[in-house]
N, C-alpha and C positions, 0 to 999 in steps of 0.2 A: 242659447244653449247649444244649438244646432251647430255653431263656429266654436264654442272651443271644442266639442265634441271632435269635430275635424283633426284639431289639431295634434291627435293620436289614432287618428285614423289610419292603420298599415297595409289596408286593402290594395293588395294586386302585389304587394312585396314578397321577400322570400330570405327570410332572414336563418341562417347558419347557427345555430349553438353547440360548440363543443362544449362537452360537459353538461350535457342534457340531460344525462343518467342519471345526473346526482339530484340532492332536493333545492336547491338556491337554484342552480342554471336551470334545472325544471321547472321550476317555477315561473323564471322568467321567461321561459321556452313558452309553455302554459297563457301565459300574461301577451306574449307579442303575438298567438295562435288567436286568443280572444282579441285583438284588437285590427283582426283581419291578416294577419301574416301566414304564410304559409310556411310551415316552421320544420328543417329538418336537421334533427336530433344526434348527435355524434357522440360514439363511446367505442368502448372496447367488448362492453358485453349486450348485444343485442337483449339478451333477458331483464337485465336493470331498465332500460327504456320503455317495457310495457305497460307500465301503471302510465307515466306521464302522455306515451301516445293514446291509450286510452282517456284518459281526462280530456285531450285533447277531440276526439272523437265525438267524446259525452254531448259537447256543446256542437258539434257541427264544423269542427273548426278542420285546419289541414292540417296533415302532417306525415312526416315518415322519418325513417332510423337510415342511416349509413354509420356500417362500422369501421373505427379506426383508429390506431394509435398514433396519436399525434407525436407521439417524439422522434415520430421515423418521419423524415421529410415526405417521400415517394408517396408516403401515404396521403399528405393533406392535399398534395398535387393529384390524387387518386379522389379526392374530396372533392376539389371545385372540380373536379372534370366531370363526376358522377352526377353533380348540381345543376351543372348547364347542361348536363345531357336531361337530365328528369324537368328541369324547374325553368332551366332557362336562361338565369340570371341570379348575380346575390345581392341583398341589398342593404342587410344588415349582417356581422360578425361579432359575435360574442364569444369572447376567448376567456372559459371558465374550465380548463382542466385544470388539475390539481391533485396532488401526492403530497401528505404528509410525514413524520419521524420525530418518533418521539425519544430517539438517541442523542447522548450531550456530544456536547460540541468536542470534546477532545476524542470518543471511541467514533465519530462517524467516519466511514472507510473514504474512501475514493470511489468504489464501486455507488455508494450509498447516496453522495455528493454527487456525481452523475445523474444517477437517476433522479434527484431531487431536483437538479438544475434541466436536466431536460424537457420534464414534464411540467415542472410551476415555471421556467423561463424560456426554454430555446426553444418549447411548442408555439407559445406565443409569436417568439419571434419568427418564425418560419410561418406562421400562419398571414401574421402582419404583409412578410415579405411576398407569398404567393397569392394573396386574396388584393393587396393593397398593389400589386402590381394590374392584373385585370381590373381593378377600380379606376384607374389612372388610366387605361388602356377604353374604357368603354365611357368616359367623361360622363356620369351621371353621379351624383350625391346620393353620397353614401354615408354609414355610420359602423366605427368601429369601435366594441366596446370590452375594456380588459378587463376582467375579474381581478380586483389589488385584494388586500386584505389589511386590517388595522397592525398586524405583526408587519407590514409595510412601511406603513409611516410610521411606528412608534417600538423602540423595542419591546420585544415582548419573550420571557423567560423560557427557555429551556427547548425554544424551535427556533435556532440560530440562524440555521440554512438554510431552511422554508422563507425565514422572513428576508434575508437575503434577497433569496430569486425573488420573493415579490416585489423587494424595493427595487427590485433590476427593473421589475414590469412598470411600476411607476416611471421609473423615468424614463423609458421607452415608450409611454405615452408622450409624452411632454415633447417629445422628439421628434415623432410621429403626424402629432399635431401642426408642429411648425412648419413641417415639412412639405405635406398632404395637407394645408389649408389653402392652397391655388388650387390646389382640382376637387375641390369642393368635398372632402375626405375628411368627417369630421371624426379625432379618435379621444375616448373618454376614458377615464378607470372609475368602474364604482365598486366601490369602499366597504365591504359591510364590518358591521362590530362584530359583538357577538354573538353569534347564533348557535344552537345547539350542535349545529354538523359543519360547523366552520373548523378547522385545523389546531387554531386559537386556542378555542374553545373546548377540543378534546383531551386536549393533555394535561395530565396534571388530577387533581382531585376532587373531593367536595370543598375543600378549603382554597383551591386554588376559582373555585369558582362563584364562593361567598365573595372572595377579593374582587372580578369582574364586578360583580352586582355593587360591590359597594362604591366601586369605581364608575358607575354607570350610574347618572341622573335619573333614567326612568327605572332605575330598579328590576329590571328583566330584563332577559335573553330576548333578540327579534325571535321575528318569523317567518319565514320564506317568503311568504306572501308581500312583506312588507319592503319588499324590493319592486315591487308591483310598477308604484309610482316613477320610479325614479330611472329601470327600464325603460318606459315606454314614452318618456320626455327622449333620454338618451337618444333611442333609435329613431324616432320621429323624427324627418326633416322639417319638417314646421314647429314643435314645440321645442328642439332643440339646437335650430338652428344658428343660431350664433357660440353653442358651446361644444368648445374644444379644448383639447389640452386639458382639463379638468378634472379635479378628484372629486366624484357627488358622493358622500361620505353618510350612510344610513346606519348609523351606529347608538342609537338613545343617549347623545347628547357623551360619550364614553372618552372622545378626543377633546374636548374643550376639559376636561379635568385637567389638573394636578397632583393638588394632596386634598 
């Protein structure tokens, strides 16, 4: 018990979650804080961060808030600098910002498609680029993991653009992977279905969300929590070490359908 127990053991790491704020990347935030990581929380509103650094507190665990918007470059370069100066080093990256729109595809502006593309795709990739550069620079294994969404792989009605950027971030993984697999850079996307504060999942109505369920094997919406597992396999160097490049898909069974 004592070895697999190890083998999600994060003690002494310092793992970065953008999108801390929210309840999914909180939670995972939460989950890598409990599993010894010392975990610092990225957002734009320092106020939305207090419940989760509390929880994180509750248990004894580490943690602190840096604010930021990640669609401005300067600022994520304003991120690892503020990390090494507090923490030291990163050691795990979790790229879970995200902006929804629940505008159809013909009225969405330019202005609208920017911001959408900046915040679900070119924060990632700016983050990939400045964090995945000091990974490569200080040759220790690492773990990078993208927030996708199932409007990623599979179309999904009436968030054209959302799902867009996130198939952008899908195969930005995949890219990334191939890449950063010599310097020991392992990059992941995990998948959720749908949860009640996923993007997916808000738009639309109560008939839009019988359809989900009935689309869905186990018959309910996740729960935050239930990213738990598949977080802390991801960020582990020992339970995850051989996977990269990879979608770990926690959706109740919602992508093996059809009709």
């Amino acid at each position: 018990m004592e070895q697999v127990e190890s083998l999600f053991d994060l003690s002494g790491q310092v793992a970065v979650v953008i999108g801390g704020t929210g309840n999914l990347c909180g939670n995972m935030g939460i989950a890598l804080a409990r599993a010894g990581a010392e975990v610092v929380i990225v957002g734009r509103n320092p106020e939305n961060a207090i419940e989760n650094l509390a929880a994180i507190d509750d248990f004894g665990g580490k943690s602190w808030f840096h604010k930021a918007d990640v669609s401005n470059r300067q600022e994520i370069d304003d991120l690892l600098s503020a990390v090494l100066i507090r923490s030291g080093k990163v050691d795990v990256l979790v790229n879970g910002a995200g902006v929804g729109s629940g505008t159809s595809f013909l009225e969405i502006t330019e202005d609208e498609l920017t911001r959408l593309m900046d915040v679900n795709f070119k924060s990632v990739f700016r983050a990939c680029q400045i964090f995945g550069q000091f990974f490569i620079d200080h040759h220790e294994p690492c773990s990078i993991i993208n927030m996708g969404s199932m409007a990623g792989v599979l179309p999904v009605s009436g968030i054209s653009a959302y799902s867009a950027a996130k198939a952008a971030v899908h195969n930005l993984t995949k890219n990334l992977a191939r890449e950063w697999a010599e310097h020991d850079i392992r990059v992941n996307t995990l998948v959720p279905g749908f949860f009640p504060s996923t993007e997916a999942s808000r738009q639309g109505d109560e008939t839009r969300a019988l359809e989900i369920l009935r689309h869905t094997p186990m018959s309910r919406f996740g729960t935050a929590n239930e990213l738990t597992g598949a977080t802390l396999m991801l960020a582990s160097n020992k339970a995850g070490s051989f996977i990269t490049g990879s979608e770990i898909t926690v959706d109740g069974g919602f992508s093996s359908m059809t009709i």
